[in-house]
C-alpha positions as a printed NumPy array, in Angstrom:
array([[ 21.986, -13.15 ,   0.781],
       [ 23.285, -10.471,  -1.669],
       [ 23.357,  -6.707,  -1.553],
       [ 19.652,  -6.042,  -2.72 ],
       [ 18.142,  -8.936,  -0.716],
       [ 20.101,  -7.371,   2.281],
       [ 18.875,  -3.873,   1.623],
       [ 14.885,  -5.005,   1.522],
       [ 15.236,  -6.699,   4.566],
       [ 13.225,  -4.539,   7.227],
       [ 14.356,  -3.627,  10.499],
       [ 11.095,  -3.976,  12.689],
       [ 12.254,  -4.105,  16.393],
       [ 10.279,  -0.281,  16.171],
       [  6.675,  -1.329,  15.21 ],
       [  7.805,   1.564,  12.819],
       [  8.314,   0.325,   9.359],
       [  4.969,  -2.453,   9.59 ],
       [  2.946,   1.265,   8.879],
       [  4.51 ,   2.236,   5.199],
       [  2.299,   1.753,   1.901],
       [  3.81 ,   3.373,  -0.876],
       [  2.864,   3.174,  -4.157],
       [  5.52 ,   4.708,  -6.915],
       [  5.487,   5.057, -11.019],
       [  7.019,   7.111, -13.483],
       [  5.191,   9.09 , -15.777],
       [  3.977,   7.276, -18.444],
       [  4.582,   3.965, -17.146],
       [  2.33 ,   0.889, -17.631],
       [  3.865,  -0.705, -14.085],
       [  3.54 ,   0.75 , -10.518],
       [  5.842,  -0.931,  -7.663],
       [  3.589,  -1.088,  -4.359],
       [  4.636,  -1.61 ,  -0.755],
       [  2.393,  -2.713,   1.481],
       [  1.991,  -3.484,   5.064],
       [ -1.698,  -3.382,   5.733],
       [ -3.421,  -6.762,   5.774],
       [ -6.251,  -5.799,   4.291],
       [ -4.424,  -4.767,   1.06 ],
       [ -2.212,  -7.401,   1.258],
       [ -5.244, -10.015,   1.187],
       [ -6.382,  -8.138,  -1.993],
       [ -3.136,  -8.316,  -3.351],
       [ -2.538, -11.972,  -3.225],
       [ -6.073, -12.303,  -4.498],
       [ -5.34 , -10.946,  -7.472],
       [ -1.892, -12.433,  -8.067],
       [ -3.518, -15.422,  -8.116],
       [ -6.675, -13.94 , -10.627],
       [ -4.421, -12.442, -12.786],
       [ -0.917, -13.593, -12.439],
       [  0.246, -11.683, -15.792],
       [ -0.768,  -8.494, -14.604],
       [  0.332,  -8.54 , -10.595],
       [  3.649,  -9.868,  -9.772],
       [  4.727, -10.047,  -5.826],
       [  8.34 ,  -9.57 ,  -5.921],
       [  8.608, -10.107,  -2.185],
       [  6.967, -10.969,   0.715],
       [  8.927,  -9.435,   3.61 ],
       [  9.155, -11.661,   7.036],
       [  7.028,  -8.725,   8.868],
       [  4.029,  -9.643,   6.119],
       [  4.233,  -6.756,   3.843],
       [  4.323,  -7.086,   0.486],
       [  6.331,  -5.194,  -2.576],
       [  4.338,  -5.139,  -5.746],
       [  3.919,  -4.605,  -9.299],
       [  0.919,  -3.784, -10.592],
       [ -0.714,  -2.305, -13.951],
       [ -1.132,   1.885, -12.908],
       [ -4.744,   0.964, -14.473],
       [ -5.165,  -0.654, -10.531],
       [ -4.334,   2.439,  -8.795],
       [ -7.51 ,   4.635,  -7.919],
       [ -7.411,   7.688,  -6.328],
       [-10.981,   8.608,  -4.726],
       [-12.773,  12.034,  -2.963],
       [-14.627,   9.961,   0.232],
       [-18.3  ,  11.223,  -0.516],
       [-19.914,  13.995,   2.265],
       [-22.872,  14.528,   1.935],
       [-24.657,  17.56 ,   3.878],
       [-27.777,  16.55 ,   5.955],
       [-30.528,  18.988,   6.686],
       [-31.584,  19.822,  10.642],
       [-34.961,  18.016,   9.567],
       [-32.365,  14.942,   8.064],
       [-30.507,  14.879,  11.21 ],
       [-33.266,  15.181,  13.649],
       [-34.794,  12.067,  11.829],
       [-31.751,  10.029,  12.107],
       [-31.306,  11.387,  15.818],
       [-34.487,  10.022,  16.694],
       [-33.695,   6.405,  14.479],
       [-30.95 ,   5.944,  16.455],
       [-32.899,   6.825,  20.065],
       [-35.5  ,   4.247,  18.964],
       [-32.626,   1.825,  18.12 ],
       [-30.821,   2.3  ,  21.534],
       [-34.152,   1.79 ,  23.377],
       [-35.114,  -1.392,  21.608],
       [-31.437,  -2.562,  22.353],
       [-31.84 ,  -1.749,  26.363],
       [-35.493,  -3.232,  26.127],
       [-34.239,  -6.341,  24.135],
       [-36.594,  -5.767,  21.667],
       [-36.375,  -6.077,  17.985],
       [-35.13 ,  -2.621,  16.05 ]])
């Protein structure tokens, strides 16, 4: 094993370093290098290697399951979650969907 292969070995006897997802460029890069430890992304990850094996390289696949990417910064989408503000009318509505619901459920009726 040589000095880099030694230094990206992780050290999980914590739980600790399973939780890290980073995601890193420089300015003006076309590349992005992406850590990941949730399965989730990591599914989505090696779907795409596999789509588009030009664009996303896996580098390494760590013995605790998380990955270290590249990918094109084109991937990398930063989002606001939507709110959306209900009126009282809007939430009394959905207030008394959701009663309804819960009383079919008890009744073992059909919503």
């Amino acid at each position: 094993m040589n000095e880099f292969e030694k230094a990206c070995e992780v050290d999980n006897t914590d739980g600790f370093a399973s939780h890290e997802n980073v995601i890193e460029w420089l300015k003006d890069s076309k590349t992005a290098t992406v850590t990941l430890s949730q399965g989730r992304y990591i599914t989505k990850i090696k779907k795409l290697a596999k789509q588009y094996p030009g664009e996303v390289e896996i580098i390494r696949e760590n013995k605790d399951g998380s990955l270290l990417v590249h990918i094109p910064v084109s991937y990398i989408k930063i989002n606001n979650p939507p709110r959306r503000e209900y009126t009282e009318e809007e939430r009394a509505a959905m207030a008394e969907r959701l009663r309804k619901i819960n009383k079919n459920v008890e009744e073992g009726t059909k919503c």
